[in-house]
C-alpha positions, 0 to 999 in steps of 0.5 A: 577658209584658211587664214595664214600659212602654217607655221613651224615654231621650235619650243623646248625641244619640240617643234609645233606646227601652228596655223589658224583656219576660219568658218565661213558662215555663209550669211548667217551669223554664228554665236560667239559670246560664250567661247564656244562653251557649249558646243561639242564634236559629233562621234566621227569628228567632223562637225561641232555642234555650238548652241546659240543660247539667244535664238535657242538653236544648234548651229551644225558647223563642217570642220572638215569644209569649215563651213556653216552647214546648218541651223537647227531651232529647238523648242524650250517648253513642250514635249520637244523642250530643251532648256538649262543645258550643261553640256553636250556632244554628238551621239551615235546614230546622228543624235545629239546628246545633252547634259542638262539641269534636268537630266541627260536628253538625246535629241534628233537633228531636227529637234525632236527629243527621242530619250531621257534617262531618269537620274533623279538621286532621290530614285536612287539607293546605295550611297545616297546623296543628302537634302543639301547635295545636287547632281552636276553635269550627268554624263551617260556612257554611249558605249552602254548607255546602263551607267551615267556619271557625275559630280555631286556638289553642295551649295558653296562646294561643300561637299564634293564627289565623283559619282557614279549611276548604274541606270539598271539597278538605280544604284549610286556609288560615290567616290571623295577625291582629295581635289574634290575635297578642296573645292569649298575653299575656293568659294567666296561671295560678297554681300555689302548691304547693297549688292550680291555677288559670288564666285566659285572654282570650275570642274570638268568631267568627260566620257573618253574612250579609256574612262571617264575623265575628271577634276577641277580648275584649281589643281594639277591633279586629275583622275580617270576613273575605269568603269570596268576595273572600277578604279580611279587613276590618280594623275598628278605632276609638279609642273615646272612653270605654275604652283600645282594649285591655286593658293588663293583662299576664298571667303564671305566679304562685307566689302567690294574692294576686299572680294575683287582683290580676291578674285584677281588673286585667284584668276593670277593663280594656277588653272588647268584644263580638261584633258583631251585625248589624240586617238591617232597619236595615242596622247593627252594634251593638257593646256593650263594657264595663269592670268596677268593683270596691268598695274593700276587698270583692274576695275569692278567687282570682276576685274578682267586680265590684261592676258594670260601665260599659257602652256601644254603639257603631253602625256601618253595614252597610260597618263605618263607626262612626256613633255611639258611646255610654254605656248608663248604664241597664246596670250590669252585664256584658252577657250574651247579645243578639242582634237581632231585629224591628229591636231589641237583645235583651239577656238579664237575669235578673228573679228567676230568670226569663229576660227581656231588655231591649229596645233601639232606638234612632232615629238 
């Protein structure tokens, strides 16, 4: 169902187009607690896949009908198991792909494993990751399904590169970025005598049609990494409204008050988004965003934001910035989005109902 007319608003030169549209669920109810987090676009982008990690199930949701078309259970233990998932997306053939801590698995729609790749590092020769390294969010290419490709992290980020498997010569390359580089500097953790607690910077890596895309929270810098070239693009750009990076510092606190002025600190601060592409305009869209908080209100080891100041930036299909832009209509984090008919489908929670905001804009 569609909730409100579109709207044409003028920002900046360019004029956007924004509505907002509504899943009916039918009788069922749809799980919303983690934002859509781990939830992906079946290959023709018609559905969104959106995992329901209470009743361990994939709800099939028809962005075309915006409609629940089904819920698919899965098992957790068993030859048919499923547990400790990353990330995941459709696949070709109606399979759906999932990135867990375990491995890349594809499963059949009706829950039934039909492939696991082996990724285990210490199978692997060539630039070997160390005792204290893990693999992160392994991605297989679909276009081959030979290379898959990740981030190898430390415990604290430590250590952090993008890597890449060749599945057929059981080879790993790996590449150190200098935002990769920086991400220990964001760790912090608590420990007063009493309590535990622990924060780090978020990263993103994703398989598109021109490479793989890859980077981090806390910069403006980003890479696209071509499989065929083997070379890494550096994209950077000095964005006009936020510093290019967050500046907080993090660090070991024995004191609670200390470590939550440093998380409010470093959600106050700069974060970017992973880039999607708009096949049908040939363009990335970029969302990225700063946190503001209410004098006085911050409470907890975790104080959460009164809202946010969030914007776009455009770039065309070579990484060349075009525009970038303030979305003064969002006052909120953006959560799950993704591209489809041309559009930025951004999801919102409209009384607890899933729904999304739509944008697009006319250069």
């Amino acid at each position: 169902m569609s909730c409100g007319s579109p709207a044409e608003k003028e920002i900046q030169e360019l004029t956007i187009s924004v509505d907002t549209v509504q899943i009916d669920p039918g009788e069922e109810l749809l799980f919303l607690k983690w934002g859509l987090e781990l939830s992906g676009m079946s290959e023709d982008q018609r559905y969104l896949f959106n995992f329901d990690v209470e009743q361990h199930q994939l709800e099939k949701i028809d962005l075309d009908c915006l409609v629940l078309e089904r819920k698919i259970p899965f098992e957790k233990e068993g030859p048919n198991g499923l547990n400790s998932i990353y990330s995941l997306k459709g696949w070709k053939g109606d399979l759906i792909f999932f990135s867990t801590w375990k491995g890349p698995l594809l499963f059949s729609e009706y829950g039934q494993l039909e492939h696991s790749s082996n990724v285990d590092p210490k199978e692997f020769s060539g630039d070997v990751l160390s005792d204290k390294e893990s693999l992160i969010g392994i991605q297989v290419d679909p276009s081959g399904e030979r290379e898959a490709y990740g981030l190898a992290r430390a415990f604290r980020n430590e250590l952090a590169s993008f890597v890449r498997l060749d599945l057929d010569q059981h080879q790993v390359h790996r590449y150190s970025l200098p935002l990769l580089d920086k991400l220990g500097t964001y760790t912090t953790s608590l420990n007063d005598g009493e309590s535990y607690a622990y924060h780090e910077a978020e990263t993103y890596l994703e398989i598109v049609d021109t490479g793989v895309l890859f980077g981090a929270e806390t910069g403006s810098e980003f890479y696209l990494y071509d499989p065929k070239a083997d070379t890494i693009k550096v994209v950077s750009s000095n964005s006009e409204w936020m510093e290019s990076e967050n500046t907080a510092k993090g660090r070991d606190f024995a004191v609670a008050g200390e470590f939550s002025r440093y998380f409010q600190q470093f959600m106050e601060g700069s974060h970017f988004l992973l880039p999607v592409y708009d096949g049908q305009n040939k363009r990335y869209w970029r969302l990225f965003y700063e946190n503001y908080y209410e004098s006085g209100k911050q409470q907890g080891l975790f104080p959460q934001p009164a809202g946010a100041n969030v914007y776009l930036a455009l770039y065309d299909d070579q990484l060349n910035l075009i525009r970038e832009v303030e979305l003064p209509f969002l006052t909120e984090k953006p959560l799950r989005h993704f591209i489809k008919d041309g559009m930025l489908w951004l999801f919102v929670n409209v009384e607890d109902e899933m729904g999304f905001v739509r944008m697009s804009i006319d250069l």
